[in-house]
C-alpha positions as CSV (number, residue, x, y, z in Angstrom):
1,X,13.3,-0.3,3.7
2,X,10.8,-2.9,4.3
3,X,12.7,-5.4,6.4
4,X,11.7,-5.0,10.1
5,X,14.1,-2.6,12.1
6,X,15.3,-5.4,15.3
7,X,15.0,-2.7,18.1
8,X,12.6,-1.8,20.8
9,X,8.8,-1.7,19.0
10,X,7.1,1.2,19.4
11,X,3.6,2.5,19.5
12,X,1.8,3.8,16.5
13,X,-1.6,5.0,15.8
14,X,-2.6,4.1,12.0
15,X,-6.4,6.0,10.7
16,X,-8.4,4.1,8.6
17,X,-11.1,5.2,5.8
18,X,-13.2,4.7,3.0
19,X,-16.2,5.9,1.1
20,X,-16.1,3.9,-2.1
21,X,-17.1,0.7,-3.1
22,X,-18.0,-1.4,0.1
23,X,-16.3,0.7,2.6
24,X,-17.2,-1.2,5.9
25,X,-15.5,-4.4,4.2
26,X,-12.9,-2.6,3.2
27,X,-12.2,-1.3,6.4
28,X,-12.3,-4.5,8.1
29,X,-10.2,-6.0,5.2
30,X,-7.3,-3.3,6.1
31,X,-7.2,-4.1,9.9
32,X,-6.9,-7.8,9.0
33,X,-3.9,-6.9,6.4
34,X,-2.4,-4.6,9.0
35,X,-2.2,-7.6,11.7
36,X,-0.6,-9.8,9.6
37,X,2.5,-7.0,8.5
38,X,6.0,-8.4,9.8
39,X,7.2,-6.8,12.6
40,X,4.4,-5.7,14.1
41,X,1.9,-6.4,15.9
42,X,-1.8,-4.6,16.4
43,X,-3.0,-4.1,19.8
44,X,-6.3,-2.2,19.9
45,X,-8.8,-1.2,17.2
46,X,-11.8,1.3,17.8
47,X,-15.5,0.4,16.4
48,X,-16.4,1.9,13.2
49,X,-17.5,5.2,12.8
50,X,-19.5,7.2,10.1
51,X,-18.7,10.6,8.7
52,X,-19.7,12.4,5.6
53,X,-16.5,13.6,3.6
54,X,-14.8,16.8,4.5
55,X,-13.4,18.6,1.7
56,X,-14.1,16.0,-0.6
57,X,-17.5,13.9,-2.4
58,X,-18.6,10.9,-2.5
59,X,-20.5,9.2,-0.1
60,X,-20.6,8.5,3.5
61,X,-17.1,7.1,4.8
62,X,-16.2,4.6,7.6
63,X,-13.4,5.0,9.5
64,X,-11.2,3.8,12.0
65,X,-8.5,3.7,14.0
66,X,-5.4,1.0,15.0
67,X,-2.9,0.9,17.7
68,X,0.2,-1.1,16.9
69,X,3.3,-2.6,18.4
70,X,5.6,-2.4,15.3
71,X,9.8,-2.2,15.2
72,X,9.1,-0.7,11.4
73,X,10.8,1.9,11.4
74,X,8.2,5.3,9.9
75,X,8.9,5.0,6.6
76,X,8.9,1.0,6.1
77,X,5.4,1.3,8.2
78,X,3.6,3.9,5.3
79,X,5.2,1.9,2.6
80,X,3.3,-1.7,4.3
81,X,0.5,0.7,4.9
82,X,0.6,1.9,0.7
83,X,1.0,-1.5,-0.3
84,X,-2.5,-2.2,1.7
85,X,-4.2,0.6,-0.1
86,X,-3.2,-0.1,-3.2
87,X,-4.7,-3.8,-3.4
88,X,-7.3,-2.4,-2.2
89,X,-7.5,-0.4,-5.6
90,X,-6.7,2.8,-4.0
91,X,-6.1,5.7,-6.7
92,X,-5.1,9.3,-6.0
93,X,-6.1,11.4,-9.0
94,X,-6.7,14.3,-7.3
95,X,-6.3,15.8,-3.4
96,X,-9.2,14.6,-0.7
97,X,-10.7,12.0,-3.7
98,X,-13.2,9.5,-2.8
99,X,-11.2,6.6,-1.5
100,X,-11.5,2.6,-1.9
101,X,-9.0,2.6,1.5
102,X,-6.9,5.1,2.9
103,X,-4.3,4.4,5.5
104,X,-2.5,7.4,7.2
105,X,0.2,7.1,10.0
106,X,-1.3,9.1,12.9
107,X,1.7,9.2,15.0
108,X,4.5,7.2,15.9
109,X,5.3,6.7,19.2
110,X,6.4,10.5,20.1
111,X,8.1,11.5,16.6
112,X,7.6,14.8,14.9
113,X,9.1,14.5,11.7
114,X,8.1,16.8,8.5
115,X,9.3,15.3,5.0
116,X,8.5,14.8,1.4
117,X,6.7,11.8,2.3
118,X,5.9,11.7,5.8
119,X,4.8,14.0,8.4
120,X,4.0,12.9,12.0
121,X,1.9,13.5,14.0
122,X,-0.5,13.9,10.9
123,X,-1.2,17.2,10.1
124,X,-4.7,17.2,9.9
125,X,-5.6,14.9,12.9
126,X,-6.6,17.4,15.8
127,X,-9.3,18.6,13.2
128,X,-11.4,15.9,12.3
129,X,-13.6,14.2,14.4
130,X,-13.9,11.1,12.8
131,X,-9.8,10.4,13.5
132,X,-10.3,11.9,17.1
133,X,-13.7,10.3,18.5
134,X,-11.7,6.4,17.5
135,X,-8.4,7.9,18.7
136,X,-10.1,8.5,22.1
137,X,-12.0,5.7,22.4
138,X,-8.4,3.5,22.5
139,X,-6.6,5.7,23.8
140,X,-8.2,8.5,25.8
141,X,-5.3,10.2,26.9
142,X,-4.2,11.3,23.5
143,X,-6.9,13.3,22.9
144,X,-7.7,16.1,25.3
145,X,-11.7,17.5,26.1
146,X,-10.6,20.8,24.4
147,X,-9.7,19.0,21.0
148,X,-12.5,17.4,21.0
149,X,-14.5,20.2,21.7
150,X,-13.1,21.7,18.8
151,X,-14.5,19.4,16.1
152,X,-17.8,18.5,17.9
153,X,-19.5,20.2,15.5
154,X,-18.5,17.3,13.2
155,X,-21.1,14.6,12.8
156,X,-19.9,11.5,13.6
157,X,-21.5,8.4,14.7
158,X,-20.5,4.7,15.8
159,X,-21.3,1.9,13.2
């Protein structure tokens, strides 16, 4: 699963955060990581952002997010993506944890795909600001005025 698929690349959208530790240079750290991944290349990356944890403690988190070129096909990309996260000492001992890193796929190119492991887009996306606000600022079609109407309640703010 995590040898490069030789067709067409696609686009894919990969969020980035952390609140634990030294977030900011573990955010940098994972775009770094991500650009080096075979069979794939990263083509934009938004500033950082701040945003206080949603559902969860902790501190303050920064996130971002990637656009990439990759020919990984979904499920090699998360697995690249775990393997990221967990030298980054990324545990998961309960849901919405503080986080050393956490990667999520966003979407991939126009799949909607719902499975044990996977599920694209991301379900939780269109309601959090601090994926939407770096989504828009690299790609500003993705994100329509109305959804980000709907979370601009939610205080986020550019590193």
């Amino acid at each position: 699963m995590g040898e490069p698929d030789m067709r067409a690349p696609v686009t894919a959208y990969i969020g980035l955060g952390a609140n634990l530790g030294e977030p900011r240079t573990a955010v940098l750290a994972a775009i770094d990581a991500i650009a080096t991944l075979d069979g794939l290349a990263l083509t934009a990356q938004s500033s950082l952002y701040g945003s206080a944890p949603v559902d969860a403690g902790g501190g303050d988190y920064v996130n971002a997010v990637v656009q990439v070129q990759t020919r990984l096909k979904p499920h090699a990309l998360l697995a690249q993506l775990q393997g990221i996260e967990n030298a980054a000492g990324r545990s998961r001992p309960f849901r919405n944890a503080p986080r050393t890193l956490d990667l999520d796929v966003l979407l991939y190119d126009e799949l909607v795909l719902n499975d044990a492991d996977l599920v694209l887009p991301h379900p939780r996306m269109w309601q959090r600001a601090f994926v939407l606000r770096p989504l828009a600022e690299i790609a500003p079609g993705l994100a329509s005025s109305a959804q980000l109407q709907a979370v601009a309640d939610q205080l986020v703010w550019v590193l």
